[in-house]
N, C-alpha and C positions, 0 to 999 in steps of 0.2 A: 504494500500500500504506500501512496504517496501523502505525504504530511505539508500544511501549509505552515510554514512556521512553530510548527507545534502548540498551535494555539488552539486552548480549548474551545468547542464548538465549532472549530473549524469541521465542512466537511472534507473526508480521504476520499481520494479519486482510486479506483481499481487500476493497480498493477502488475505485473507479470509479478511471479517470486523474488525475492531478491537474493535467493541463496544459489552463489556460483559454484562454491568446489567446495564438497567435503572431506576431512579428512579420510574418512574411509572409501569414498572415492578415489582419493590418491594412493590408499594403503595397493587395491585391488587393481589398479591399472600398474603400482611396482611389482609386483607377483604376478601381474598375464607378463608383464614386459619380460621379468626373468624365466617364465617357465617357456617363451618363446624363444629367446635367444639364446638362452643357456648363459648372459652373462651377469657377472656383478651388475645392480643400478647405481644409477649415478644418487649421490646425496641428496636429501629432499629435506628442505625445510618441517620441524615437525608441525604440528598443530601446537599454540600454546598451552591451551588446558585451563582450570581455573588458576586464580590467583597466583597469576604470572608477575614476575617483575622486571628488573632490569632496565626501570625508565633512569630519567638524568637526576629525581631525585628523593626523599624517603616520603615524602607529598602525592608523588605520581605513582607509586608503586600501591600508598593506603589508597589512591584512587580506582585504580585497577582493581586491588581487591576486594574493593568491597562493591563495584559494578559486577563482576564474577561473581559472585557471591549471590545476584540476586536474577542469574541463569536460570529461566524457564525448564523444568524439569521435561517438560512439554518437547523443548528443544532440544534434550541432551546435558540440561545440565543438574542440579542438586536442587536446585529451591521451585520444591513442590506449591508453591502458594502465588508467584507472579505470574502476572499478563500484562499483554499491551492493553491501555487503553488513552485516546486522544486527552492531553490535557493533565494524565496520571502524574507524582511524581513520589510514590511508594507508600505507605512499603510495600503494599503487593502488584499495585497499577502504574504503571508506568509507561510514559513516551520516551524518543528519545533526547529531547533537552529535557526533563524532570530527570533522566536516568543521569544526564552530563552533572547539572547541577548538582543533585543531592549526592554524587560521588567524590566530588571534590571537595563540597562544604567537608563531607565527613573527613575532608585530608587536612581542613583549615583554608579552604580556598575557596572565597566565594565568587562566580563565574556569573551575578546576573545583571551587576552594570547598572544596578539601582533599582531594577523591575522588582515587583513582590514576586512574581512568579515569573522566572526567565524563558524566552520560546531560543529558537534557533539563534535567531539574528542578533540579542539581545548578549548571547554568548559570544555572539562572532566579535564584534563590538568591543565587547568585555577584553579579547585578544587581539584585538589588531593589531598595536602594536610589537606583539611577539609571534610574529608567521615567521614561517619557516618553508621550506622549499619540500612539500611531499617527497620527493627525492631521499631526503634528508631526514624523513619524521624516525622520533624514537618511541618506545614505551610512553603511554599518558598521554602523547598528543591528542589534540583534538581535533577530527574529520570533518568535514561540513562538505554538504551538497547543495546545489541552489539551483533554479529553474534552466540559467544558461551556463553552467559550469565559471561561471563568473561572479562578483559581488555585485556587480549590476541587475541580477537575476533577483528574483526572489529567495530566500534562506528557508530551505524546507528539512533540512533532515541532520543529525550530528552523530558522531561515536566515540568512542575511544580507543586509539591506536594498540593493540599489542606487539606488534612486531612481526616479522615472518609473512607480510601481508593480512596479516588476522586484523580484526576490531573485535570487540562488543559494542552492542547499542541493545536499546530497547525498539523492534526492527520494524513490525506491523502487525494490524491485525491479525488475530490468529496465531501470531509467530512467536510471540514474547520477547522477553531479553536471551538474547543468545549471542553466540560467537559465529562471526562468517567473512566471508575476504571480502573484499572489499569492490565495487561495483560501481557501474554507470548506466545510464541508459537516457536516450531523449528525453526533456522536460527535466530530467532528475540528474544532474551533473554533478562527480565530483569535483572539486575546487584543489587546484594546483600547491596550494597548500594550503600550512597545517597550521594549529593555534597550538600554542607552547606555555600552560598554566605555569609550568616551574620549572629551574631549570636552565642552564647558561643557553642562548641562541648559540646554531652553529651551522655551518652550511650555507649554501648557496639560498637566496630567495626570500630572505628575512625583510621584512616590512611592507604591508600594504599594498604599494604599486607594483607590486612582481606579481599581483594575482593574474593569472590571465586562461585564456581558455586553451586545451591543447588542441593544436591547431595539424591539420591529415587531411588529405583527401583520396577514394579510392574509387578505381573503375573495376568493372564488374562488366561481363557478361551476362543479363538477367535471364529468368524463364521465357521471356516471350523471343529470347536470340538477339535482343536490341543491346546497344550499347549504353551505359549509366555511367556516372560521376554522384560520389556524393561525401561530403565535408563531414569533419566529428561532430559539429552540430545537427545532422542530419539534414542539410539540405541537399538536394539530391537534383542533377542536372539530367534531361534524357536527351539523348542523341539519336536522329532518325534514319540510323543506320545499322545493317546489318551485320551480325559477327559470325565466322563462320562455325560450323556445329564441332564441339570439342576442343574449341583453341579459347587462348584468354587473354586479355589487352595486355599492356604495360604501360606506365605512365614515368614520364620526367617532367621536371621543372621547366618552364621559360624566364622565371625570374620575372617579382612584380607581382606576386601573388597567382601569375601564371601557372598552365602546364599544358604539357600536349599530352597526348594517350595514340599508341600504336597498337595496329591489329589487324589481325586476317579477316577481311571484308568475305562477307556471303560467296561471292563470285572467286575467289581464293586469292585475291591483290592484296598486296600493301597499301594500307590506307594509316595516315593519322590525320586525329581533329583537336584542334587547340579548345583550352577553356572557352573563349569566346565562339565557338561554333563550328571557326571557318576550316573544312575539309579539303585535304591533300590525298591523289590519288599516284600511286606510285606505280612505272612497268615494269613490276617486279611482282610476278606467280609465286607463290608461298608452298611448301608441301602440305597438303590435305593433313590435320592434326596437328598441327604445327604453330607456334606463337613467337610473338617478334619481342627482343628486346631493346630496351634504348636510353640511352642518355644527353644530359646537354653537354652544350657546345660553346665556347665562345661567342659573345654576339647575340645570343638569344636563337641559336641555331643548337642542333641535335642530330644524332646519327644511331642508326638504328640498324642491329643485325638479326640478319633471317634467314632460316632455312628456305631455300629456294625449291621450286617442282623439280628442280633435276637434281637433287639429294644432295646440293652444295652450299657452302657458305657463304652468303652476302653479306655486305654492309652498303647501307646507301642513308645521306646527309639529307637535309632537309630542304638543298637545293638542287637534289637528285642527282649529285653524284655519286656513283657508284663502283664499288670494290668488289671483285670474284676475286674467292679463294680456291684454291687447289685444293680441296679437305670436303669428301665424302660424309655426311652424318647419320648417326643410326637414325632409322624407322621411327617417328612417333618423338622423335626428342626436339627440344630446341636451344637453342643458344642463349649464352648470359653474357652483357658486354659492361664493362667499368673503365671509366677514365682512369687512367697512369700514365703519373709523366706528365707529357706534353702530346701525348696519342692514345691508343686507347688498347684492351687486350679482350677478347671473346673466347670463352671458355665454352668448351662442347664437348657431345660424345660421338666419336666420332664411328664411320661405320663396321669399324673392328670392333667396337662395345668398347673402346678407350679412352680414357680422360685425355683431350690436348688444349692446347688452349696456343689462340695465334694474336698477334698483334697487329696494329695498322700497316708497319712495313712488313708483314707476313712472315716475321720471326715465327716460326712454329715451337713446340713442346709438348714431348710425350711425355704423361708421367707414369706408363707402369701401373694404371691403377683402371682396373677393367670394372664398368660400370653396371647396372641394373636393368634390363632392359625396357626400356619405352620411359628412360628416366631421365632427366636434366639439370647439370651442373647450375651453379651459382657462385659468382665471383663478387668480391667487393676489391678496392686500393686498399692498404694498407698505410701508415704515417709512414714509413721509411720508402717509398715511392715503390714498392714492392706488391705483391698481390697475392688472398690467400681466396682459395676456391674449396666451395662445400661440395660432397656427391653422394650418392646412395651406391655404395656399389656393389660387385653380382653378388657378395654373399646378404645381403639385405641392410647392411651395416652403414651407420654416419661415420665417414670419414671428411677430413681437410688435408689440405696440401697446400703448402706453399710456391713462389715462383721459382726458390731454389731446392723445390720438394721435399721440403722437411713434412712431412705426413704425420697425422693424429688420427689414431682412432680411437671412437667414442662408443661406451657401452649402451648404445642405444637401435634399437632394430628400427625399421623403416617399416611404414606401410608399401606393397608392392604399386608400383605403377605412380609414386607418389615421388616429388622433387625437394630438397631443404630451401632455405633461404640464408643468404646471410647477410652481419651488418655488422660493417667496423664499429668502433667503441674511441671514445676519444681518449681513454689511457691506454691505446696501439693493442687492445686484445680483439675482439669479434664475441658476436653471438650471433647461434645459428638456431632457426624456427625450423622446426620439423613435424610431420605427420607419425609417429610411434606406429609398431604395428599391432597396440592397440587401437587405434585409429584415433587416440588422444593427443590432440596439439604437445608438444615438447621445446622448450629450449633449452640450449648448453652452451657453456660461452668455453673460449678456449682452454680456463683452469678447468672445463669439466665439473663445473659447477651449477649445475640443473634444474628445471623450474618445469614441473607438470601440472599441467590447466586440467580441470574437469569440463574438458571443451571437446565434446567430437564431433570428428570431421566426416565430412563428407567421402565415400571411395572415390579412390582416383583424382582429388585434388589435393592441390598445393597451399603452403599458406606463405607470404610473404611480409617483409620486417621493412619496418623504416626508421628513424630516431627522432627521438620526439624530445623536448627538451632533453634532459639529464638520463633518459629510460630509454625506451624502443615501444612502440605499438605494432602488435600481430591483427593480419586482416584474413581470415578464413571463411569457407564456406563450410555452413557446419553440417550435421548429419542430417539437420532436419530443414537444408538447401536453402538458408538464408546468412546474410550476409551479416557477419559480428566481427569487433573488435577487442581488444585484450592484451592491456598495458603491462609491464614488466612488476607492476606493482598490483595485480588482480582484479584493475580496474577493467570490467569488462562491459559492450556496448554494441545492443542489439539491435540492427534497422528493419527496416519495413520493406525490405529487399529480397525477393526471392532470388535465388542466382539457377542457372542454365547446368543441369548433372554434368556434373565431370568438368567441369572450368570452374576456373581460382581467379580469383582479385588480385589487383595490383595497390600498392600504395606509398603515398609519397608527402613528407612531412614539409608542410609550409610554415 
């Protein structure tokens, strides 16, 4: 349910659930993973439990415990006697700013900014001047969500940080006080950052003016075969053209809040259409199954590579010049291309079922690493002007490789027919988004340090990363073929998007 400021009397507007991943959700998709693979998992954050602590200080920890403490049995937790109710603030009824407020009072800290009875905003208020950068939140923070994931929005809903991605809140009707990761969804935004009752500030984002909304937008191939765009706010662009069955756009920047989107058009051409509408058609035949990938360019130009109908590798710029490469590509795959340097490098599988990857002057490289079939690399640059490429390969396995093939493999199985993603990190590591072959979203960053979503995906598609402030947002098509989002930090954001079986979204942080 949705809350208007937590104010009583107010009415709640019916919402989907807002419970994303459970713990035992995560337990059961580490045990199908190992009983598939045969390998160790990778580390998973645990669930916190009651009466966690570890915030910044002896304030925030009596806050934590004693909101834990008053965990809906209903929910999963010990206290057989609370419920939500609008307006509650204990001891058995409870909203989520009654649950904020009367947790902190009991630490010594009162959070209502002079109201007799505090709603969301009143709280927000209370912390302004101690935000802090989500990024960055510790134990005891306090969450807020608002109508447009901004303070411009209206203030409807609050919790309390535990760490590990968890909060407690008192969550919605029916739901009580319980513990759950933490979410988004239109109309109901989380807020980029956090309010900091006690406790030294630390981190990037501290004060007021850093609040801002996270800003993405993703194209889609929809159910009806037409082409979409649509921004974290959920506004969503259509485009009156057609994609062809089984492939999926990709999108770059133009710079200016721009972007263009590339794609195999109905009739099997290269086509892209900028944000503003205006369509470019390319003479260039695509392989049936096939998707183009691309980046910008200097000048507000961009260059884009593709698997061509004669089973070879293209690149062609936005003023249709165009590059043939000598390199055969397997059946059903397609190429990944990342600026480096001062040119660019496209990484494929080629038609031996091997990883190579060729550059603008047609430097080639083999690396030895025989891939998945009907499957497709992903390259990002690296800070040392270097390049490290994600693959599934034949044995079902995530591996990387870099450009002077130092190779990682991750104990993590693939779904079949599915492609990873990946995305540099501004402290020179990567993380890669993957399909598991539980069919549950995965990422792993280079330490192999692991984050499983109770998000399933769709057979047969991919999910794709981009950076979003100080995190990464994942854009999938989930099992029940609509299009959602899911931040590094469990924020996750459901649209009104049916997507086309078997095509993946593209997306790209503004």
């Amino acid at each position: 349910m949705k809350h208007t400021q937590g104010e009583p009397g107010s009415t709640p507007k019916t919402a989907r659930s807002r419970v994303k991943v459970g713990f035992i959700g995560i337990v059961t998709a580490t045990i199908a993973l190992v009983g598939a693979v045969g390998l160790a998992t990778p580390a998973l954050a645990a669930q916190p439990g009651q009466n966690t602590g570890g915030g910044p200080s002896t304030a925030a920890n009596d806050a934590i415990a004693y909101a834990e403490s008053m965990w809906s049995t209903s929910d999963g937790g010990q206290n057989n006697s609370t419920y939500y109710a609008l307006g509650g603030n204990g001891p058995s009824a409870w909203d989520c700013s009654g649950l904020v407020w009367k947790s902190y009072l009991q630490a010594g800290i009162d959070l209502s900014n002079g109201a007799s009875r505090p709603v969301v905003g009143d709280e927000y208020n209370a912390l302004k001047s101690n935000l802090v950068s989500r990024a960055n939140a510790e134990p005891g923070d306090i969450l807020f969500w608002t109508s447009t994931g901004t303070t411009g929005g209206d203030f409807l809903h609050d919790g309390i940080y535990l760490g590990n991605g968890y909060m407690v809140a008192a969550a919605a009707p029916g739901e009580g006080v319980k513990e759950q990761t933490l979410w988004s969804e239109p109309g109901e935004q989380l807020l980029d950052v956090v309010g900091r009752p006690t406790g030294s500030l630390s981190g990037s984002g501290s004060g007021g003016s850093t609040v801002k909304n996270t800003t993405y937008v993703t194209a889609a191939q929809i159910n009806t075969g037409k082409l979409w765009s649509v921004t974290a706010g959920n506004a969503a662009t259509a485009y009156p053209v057609g994609v062809a069955a089984g492939t999926s756009p990709a999108i770059a920047t133009l710079g200016g809040g721009k972007y263009v989107t590339a794609f195999q058009a109905a009739g099997g051409a290269l086509w892209t259409v900028d944000s503003g509408g205006a369509a470019t058609s390319f003479p260039v035949g695509m392989k049936a199954g096939t998707s183009p990938s691309i980046i910008p360019t200097s000048g507000g130009g961009y260059v884009v590579a593709v698997q061509t109908n004669t089973g070879k590798l293209w690149t062609i710029t936005n003023t249709k010049a165009a590059t043939a490469f000598d390199i055969g590509m397997a059946a059903g795959t397609s190429p990944s291309i990342a600026a480096v340097g001062s040119g660019y490098v496209v990484a494929v599988q080629t038609n031996t079922g091997d990883l190579w990857s060729v550059t603008n002057t047609k430097a080639a490289t083999s690396f030895g690493v025989g891939m998945q079939d009907g499957t497709s690399p992903s390259i990002t640059a690296t800070a040392n002007g270097g390049y490290v490429i994600a693959a599934q390969t034949n044995t079902g396995a995530l591996w990387s490789v870099t450009n002077t093939k130092a190779a990682t493999a991750f104990p993590i199985g693939m779904q079949d027919g599915t492609s990873p993603s990946i995305l540099a990190l501004s402290n020179g590591g990567y993380v890669i988004a993957a399909q598991t072959n539980t069919g549950k979203l995965w990422t792993i960053t280079n330490g192999k340090a692991a984050t499983a979503f109770d998000i399933g995906m769709a057979s047969g598609t991919s999910p794709a990363i981009a950076a979003v402030g100080s995190g990464y947002v994942v854009a999938v098509q989930t099992n029940g073929n609509d299009l959602w989002t899911v931040t590094n930090d469990n924020a996750a954001t459901s649209f009104n998007v049916g997507m086309k079986a078997g095509t993946s979204p593209a997306i790209l942080a503004q």
